[in-house]
C-alpha positions as CSV (number, residue, x, y, z in Angstrom):
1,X,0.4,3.9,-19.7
2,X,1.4,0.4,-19.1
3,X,-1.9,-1.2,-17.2
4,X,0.4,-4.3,-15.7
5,X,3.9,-5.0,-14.7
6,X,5.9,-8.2,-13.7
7,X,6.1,-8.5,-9.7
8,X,9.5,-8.4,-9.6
9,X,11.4,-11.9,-9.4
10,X,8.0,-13.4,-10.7
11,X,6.5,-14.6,-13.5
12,X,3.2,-12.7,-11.8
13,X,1.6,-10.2,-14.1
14,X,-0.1,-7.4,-11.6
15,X,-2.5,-4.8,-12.8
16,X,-0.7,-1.2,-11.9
17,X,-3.6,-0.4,-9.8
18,X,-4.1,-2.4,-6.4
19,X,-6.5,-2.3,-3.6
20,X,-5.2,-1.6,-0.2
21,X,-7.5,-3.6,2.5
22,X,-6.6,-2.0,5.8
23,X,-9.4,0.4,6.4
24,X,-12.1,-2.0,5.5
25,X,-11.5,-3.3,9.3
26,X,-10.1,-0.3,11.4
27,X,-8.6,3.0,11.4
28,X,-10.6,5.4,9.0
29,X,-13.3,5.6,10.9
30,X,-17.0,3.0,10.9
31,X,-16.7,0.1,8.1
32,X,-19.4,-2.1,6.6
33,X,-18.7,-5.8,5.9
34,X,-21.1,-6.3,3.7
35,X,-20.2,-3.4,1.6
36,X,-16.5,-4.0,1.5
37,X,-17.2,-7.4,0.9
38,X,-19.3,-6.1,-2.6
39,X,-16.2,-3.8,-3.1
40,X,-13.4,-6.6,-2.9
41,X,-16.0,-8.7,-5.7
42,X,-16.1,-5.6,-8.0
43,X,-12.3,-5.2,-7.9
44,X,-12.1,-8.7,-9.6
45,X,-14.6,-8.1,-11.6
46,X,-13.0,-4.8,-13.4
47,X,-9.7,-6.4,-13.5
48,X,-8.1,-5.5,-10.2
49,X,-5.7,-8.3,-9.5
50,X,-3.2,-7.2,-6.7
51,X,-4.6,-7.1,-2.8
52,X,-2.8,-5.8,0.2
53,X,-3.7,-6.4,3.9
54,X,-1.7,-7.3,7.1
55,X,-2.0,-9.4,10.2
56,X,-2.5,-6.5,12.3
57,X,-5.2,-4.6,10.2
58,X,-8.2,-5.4,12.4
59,X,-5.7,-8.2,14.4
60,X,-6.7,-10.6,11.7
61,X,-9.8,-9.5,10.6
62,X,-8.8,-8.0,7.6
63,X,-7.5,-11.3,6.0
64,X,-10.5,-13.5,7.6
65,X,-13.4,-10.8,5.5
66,X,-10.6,-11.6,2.4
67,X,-10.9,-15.7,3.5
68,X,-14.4,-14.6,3.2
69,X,-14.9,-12.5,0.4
70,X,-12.3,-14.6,-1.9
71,X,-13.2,-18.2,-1.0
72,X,-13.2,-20.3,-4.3
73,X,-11.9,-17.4,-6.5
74,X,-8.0,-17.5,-5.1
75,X,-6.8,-18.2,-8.9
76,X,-8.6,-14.9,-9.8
77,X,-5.9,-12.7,-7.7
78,X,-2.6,-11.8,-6.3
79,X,-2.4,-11.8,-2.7
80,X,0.1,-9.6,-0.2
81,X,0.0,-10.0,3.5
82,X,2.5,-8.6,6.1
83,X,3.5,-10.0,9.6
84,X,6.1,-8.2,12.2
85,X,3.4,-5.4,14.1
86,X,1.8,-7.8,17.0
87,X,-1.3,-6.8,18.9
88,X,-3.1,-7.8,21.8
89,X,-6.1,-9.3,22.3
90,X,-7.4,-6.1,22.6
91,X,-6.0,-4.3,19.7
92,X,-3.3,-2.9,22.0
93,X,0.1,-2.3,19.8
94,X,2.6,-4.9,21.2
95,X,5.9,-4.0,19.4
96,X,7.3,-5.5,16.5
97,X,9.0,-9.2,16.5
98,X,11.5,-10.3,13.6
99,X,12.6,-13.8,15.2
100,X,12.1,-16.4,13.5
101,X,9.8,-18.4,15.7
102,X,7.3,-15.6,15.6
103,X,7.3,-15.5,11.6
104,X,6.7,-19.2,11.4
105,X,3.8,-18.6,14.0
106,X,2.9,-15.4,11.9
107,X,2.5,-17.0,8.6
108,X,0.5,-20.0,10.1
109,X,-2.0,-18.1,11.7
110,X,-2.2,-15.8,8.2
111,X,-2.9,-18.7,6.3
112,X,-5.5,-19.8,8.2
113,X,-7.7,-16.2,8.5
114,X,-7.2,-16.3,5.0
115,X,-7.8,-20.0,4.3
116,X,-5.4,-20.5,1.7
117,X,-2.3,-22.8,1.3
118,X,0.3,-20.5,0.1
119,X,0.9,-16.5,0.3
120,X,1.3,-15.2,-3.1
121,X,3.6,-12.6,-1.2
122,X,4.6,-12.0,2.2
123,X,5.9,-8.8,3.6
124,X,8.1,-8.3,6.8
125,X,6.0,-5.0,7.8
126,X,8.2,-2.9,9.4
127,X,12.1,-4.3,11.1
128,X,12.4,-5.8,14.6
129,X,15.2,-3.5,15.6
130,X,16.7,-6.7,17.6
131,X,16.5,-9.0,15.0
132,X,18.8,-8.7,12.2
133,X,17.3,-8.3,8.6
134,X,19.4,-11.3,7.2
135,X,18.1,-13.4,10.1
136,X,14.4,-11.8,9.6
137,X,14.8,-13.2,5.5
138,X,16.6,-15.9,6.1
139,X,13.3,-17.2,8.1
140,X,11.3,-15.8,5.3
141,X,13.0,-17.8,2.6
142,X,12.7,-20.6,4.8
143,X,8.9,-20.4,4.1
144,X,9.1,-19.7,0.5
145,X,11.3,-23.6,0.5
146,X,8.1,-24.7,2.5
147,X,5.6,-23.8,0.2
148,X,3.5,-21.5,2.5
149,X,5.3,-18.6,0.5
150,X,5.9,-17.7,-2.7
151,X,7.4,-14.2,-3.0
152,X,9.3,-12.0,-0.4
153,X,9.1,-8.2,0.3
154,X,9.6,-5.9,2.7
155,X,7.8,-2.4,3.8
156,X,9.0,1.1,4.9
157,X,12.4,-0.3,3.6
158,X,16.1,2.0,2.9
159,X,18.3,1.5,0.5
160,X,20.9,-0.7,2.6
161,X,17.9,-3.0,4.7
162,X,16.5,-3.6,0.6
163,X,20.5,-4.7,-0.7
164,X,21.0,-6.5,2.6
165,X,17.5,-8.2,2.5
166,X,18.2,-9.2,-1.3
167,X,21.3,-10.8,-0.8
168,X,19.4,-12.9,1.4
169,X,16.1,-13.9,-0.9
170,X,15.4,-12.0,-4.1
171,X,13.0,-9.2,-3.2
172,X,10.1,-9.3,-5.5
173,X,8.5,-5.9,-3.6
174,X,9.4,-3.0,-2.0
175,X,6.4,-1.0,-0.2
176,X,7.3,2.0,1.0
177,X,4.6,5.4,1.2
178,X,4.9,7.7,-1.7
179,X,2.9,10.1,-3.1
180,X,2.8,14.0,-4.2
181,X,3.3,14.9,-0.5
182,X,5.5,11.8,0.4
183,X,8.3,12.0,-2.2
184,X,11.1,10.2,0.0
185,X,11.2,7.6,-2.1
186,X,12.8,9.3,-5.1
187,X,16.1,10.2,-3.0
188,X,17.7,6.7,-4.1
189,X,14.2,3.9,-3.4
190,X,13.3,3.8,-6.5
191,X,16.8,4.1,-8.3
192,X,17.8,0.9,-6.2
193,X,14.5,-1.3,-7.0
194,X,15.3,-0.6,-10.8
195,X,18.4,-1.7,-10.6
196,X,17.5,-4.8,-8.5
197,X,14.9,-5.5,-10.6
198,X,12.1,-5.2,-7.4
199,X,8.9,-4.1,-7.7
200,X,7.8,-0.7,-5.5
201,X,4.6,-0.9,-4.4
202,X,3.8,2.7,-3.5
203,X,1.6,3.1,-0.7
204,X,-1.0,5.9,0.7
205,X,-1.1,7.0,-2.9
206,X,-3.4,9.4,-1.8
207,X,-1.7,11.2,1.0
208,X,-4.5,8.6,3.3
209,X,-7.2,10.2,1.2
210,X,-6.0,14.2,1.5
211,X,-5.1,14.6,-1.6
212,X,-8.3,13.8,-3.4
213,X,-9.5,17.5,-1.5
214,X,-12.3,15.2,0.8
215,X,-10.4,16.6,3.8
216,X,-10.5,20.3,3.9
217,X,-10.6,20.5,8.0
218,X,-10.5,18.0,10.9
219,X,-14.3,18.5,11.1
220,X,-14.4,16.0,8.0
221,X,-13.3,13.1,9.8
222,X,-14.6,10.9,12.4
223,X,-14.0,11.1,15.6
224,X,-12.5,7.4,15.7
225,X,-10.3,8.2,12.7
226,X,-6.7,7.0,13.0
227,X,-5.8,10.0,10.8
228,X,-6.6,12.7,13.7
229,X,-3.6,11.4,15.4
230,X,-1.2,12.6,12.7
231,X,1.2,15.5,12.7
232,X,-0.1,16.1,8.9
233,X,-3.8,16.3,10.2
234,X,-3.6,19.1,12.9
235,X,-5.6,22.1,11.6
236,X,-3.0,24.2,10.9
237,X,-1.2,21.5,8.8
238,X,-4.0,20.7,7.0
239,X,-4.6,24.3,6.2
240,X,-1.2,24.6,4.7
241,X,-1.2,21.6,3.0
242,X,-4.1,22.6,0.9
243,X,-1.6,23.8,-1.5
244,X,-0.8,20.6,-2.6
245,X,-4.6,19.9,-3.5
246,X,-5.1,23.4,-5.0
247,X,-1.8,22.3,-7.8
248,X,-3.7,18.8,-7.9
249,X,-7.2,20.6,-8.9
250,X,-5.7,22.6,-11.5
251,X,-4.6,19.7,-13.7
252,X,-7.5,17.4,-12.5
253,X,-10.5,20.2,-13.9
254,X,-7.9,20.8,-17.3
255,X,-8.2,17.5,-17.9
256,X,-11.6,16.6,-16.7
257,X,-10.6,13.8,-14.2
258,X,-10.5,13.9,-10.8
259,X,-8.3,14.8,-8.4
260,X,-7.7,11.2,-7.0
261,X,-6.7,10.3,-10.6
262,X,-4.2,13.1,-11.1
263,X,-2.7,12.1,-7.6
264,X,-1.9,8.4,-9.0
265,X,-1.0,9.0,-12.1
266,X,2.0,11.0,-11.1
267,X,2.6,8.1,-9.1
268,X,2.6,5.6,-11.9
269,X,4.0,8.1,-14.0
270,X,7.6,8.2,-12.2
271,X,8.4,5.0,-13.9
272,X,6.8,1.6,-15.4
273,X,7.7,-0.7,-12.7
274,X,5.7,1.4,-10.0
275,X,2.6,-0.6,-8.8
276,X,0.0,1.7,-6.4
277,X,-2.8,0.1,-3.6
278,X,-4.8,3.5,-2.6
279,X,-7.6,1.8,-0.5
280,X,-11.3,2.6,-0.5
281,X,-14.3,0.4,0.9
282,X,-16.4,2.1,-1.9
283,X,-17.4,0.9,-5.3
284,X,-17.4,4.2,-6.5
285,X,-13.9,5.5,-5.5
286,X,-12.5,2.3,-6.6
287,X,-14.0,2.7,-10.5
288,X,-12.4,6.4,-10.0
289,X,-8.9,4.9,-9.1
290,X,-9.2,2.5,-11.5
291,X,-10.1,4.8,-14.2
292,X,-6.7,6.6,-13.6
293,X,-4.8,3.4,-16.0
294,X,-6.7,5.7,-18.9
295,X,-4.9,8.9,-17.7
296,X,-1.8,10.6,-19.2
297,X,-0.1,12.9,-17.4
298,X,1.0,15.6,-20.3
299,X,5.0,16.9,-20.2
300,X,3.0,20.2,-19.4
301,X,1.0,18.9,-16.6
302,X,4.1,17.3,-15.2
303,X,5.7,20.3,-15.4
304,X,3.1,22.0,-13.8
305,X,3.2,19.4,-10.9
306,X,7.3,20.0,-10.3
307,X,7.0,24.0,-10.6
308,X,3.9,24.6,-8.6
309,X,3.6,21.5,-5.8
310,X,4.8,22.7,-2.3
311,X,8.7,21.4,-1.4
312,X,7.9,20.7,1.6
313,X,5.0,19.1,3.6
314,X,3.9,20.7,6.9
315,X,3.8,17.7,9.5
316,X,5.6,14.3,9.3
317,X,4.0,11.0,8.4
318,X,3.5,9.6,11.7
């Protein structure tokens, strides 16, 4: 398995395997500063090179514990950040705002929780649906000519926002969910950021963590999890979508790996271009997902995977 690719209209080399940031400050359920902070230094340390976060993971906390945690070692790594999902003072969810203004104001602020000069790359996080996606870019590139940013991309993307958004700014990512129980993406996604030459950035490699088998009822979460609120987390969902860890616990004890690995290396087995961010705040799991660069996935287990994994997944994603 290729361990790196190219980020896609970049001379930026990024290990295959990233870490996603978001629940070091909110929504799985109680977080540790210190220990994420020990967990962002290990990730450089065994050659993870590619971090995601957003403004709104922790309304800025997320990329002041990265300020924090990557302060003098910003050569070491590549960083993603994301602007469009405003929150209150609060926390409260204030809608999403594509106008220009607010991405100017977006980045600034970014920039300074992280304390950085430039934004290796910087991801509209989900469309304004008043604000056009050539007028959203067009801001964007306006950035990128200002040195703040250096790379563009955009998240939970279709086929006609990514060759709309492109014609605007060369995309260098697409990242949109994907995973064993979250195959949208292979409808015409993937096909399209091949041909474009964009990198997809596959997030919630995991299923948010089911597929590793950790969550066998709604008892194994906490209360303040995030994850209690979705359709694929009620207890009867979870109870059918089982099936999908029983196929993935087949392969995983066959091959004496883990169930985590199996999960992303289908992922990064669809194609060579696919990068993955599955997130963990612990040392541990991040080794694991790490350790899945060494995996290959066999024709057989493959073939296993296609003629045994459930079609369809009970519950949608949000």
């Amino acid at each position: 398995m290729n361990h790196t690719t190219t980020l896609g209209h970049s001379n930026l080399k990024v290990n295959r395997i990233g870490l996603g940031c978001m629940g070091m400050s909110e929504f799985y359920g109680s977080f540790n500063e210190e220990e994420s902070i020990n967990t962002l230094h290990k990730a450089l340390d065994i050659g993870v090179n590619f971090f995601d976060t957003a403004d709104m993971y922790g309304w800025g906390a997320n990329e002041q514990l990265l300020g924090k945690a990557f302060k003098g070692r910003w050569s070491d790594l590549i960083l993603a950040t994301k602007f469009a999902v405003m929150r209150g003072s609060n926390g409260e969810f204030l809608g999403l705002n594509g106008k220009p203004e607010y991405i100017r104001q977006a980045c600034e602020q970014s920039l300074q929780n992280l304390g950085v000069d430039t934004i290796d790359l910087y991801y509209m996080h989900r469309q304004d649906p008043k604000v056009e996606i050539e007028e959203i870019v067009g801001a964007m590139s306006d950035l990128v000519k200002q040195g703040k940013v250096k790379h563009l991309g955009i998240c939970e993307a279709s086929v006609e926002m990514i060759r709309r958004a492109h014609a605007i700014h060369p995309l260098s990512a697409v990242q949109n969910e994907y995973s064993l129980w979250s195959r949208e993406p292979e409808q015409e996604i993937l096909d399209v950021c091949l041909e474009l030459g964009i990198t997809f950035v596959a997030y919630s490699p995991l299923g948010r963590g089911f597929l590793t088998g950790a969550i066998k009822s709604r008892a194994d979460l906490e209360a303040t999890d995030w994850r209690l609120t979705l359709p694929r987390f009620t207890e009867a969902a979870i109870k059918e979508n089982l099936k999908f860890v029983e196929v993935v616990e087949q392969i995983a004890q066959d091959k004496k790996i883990t169930k985590a690995q199996v999960a992303l290396a289908w992922v990064l087995s669809q194609n060579d271009k696919i990068v993955t961010i599955p997130g963990t705040r612990k040392i541990h799991r991040l080794e694991e997902n790490y350790g899945t660069l060494n995996v290959e996935l066999t024709n057989h287990d493959l073939s296993t995977i296609r003629n045994f994994m459930p079609t369809k997944t009970i519950g949608n994603r949000y």
